[in-house]
PLY file of the C-alpha trace (Angstrom):
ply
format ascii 1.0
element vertex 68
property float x
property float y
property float z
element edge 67
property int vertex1
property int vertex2
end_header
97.40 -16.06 -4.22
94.80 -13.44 -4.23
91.39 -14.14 -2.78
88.49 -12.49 -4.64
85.59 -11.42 -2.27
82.31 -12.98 -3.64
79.15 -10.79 -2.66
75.96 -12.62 -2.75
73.48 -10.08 -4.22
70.69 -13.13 -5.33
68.26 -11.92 -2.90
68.50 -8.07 -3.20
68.57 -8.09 -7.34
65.62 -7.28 -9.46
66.63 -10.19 -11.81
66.77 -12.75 -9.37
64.05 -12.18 -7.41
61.40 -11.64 -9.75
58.60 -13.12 -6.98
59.14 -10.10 -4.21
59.54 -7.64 -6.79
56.52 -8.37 -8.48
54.96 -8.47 -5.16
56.16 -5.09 -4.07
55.00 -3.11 -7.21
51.89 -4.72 -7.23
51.55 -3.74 -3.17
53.10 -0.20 -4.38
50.43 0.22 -7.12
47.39 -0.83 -5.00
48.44 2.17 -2.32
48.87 4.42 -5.00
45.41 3.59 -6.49
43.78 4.18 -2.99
45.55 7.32 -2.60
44.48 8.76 -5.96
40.77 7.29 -5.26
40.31 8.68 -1.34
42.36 11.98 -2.59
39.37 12.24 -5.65
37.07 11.70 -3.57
38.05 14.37 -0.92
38.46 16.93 -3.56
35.23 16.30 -4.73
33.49 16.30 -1.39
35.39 19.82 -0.90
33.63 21.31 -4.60
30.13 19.57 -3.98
26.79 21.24 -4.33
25.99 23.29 -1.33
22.71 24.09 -2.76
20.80 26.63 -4.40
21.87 30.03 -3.91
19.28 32.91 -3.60
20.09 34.73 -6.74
18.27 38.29 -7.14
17.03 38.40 -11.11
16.13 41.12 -12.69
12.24 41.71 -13.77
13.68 42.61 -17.46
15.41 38.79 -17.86
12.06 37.19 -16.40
10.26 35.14 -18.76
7.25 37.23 -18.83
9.50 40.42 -18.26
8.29 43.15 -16.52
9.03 46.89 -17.72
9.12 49.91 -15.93
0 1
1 2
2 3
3 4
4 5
5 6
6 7
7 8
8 9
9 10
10 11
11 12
12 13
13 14
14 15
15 16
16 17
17 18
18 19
19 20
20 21
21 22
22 23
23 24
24 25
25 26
26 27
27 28
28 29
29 30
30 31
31 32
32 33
33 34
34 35
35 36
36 37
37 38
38 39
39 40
40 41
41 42
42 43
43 44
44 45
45 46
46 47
47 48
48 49
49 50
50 51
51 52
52 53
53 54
54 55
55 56
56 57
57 58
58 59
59 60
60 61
61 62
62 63
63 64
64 65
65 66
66 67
């Protein structure tokens, strides 16, 4: 008589443990929606606006130009 080992997999298996696996992606989503937010939000604090640059224009571009 043979004895067949029976391995209890209920708890580790997507489809019988829908409750922690729903749980999981849902925690796994929310910390990759935070890291997408704070890592748009560095990038844009890295290109911002560091203000208005002393440009030289030439006297010909002006609006009232000015010939030589």
């Amino acid at each position: 008589m043979e004895h067949e080992e029976v391995i209890d997999n209920k708890g580790k298996d997507v489809a019988h443990s829908w409750v922690s696996t729903s749980r999981f992606l849902f925690y796994a989503q929310v910390a990759i929606l935070v890291a997408l937010i704070i890592g748009g939000c560095y990038t844009m604090y890295q290109q911002r606006y560091k203000g208005k640059p002393n440009v030289e224009v030439p006297g010909n571009t002006q609006y009232n130009p000015q010939y030589k």
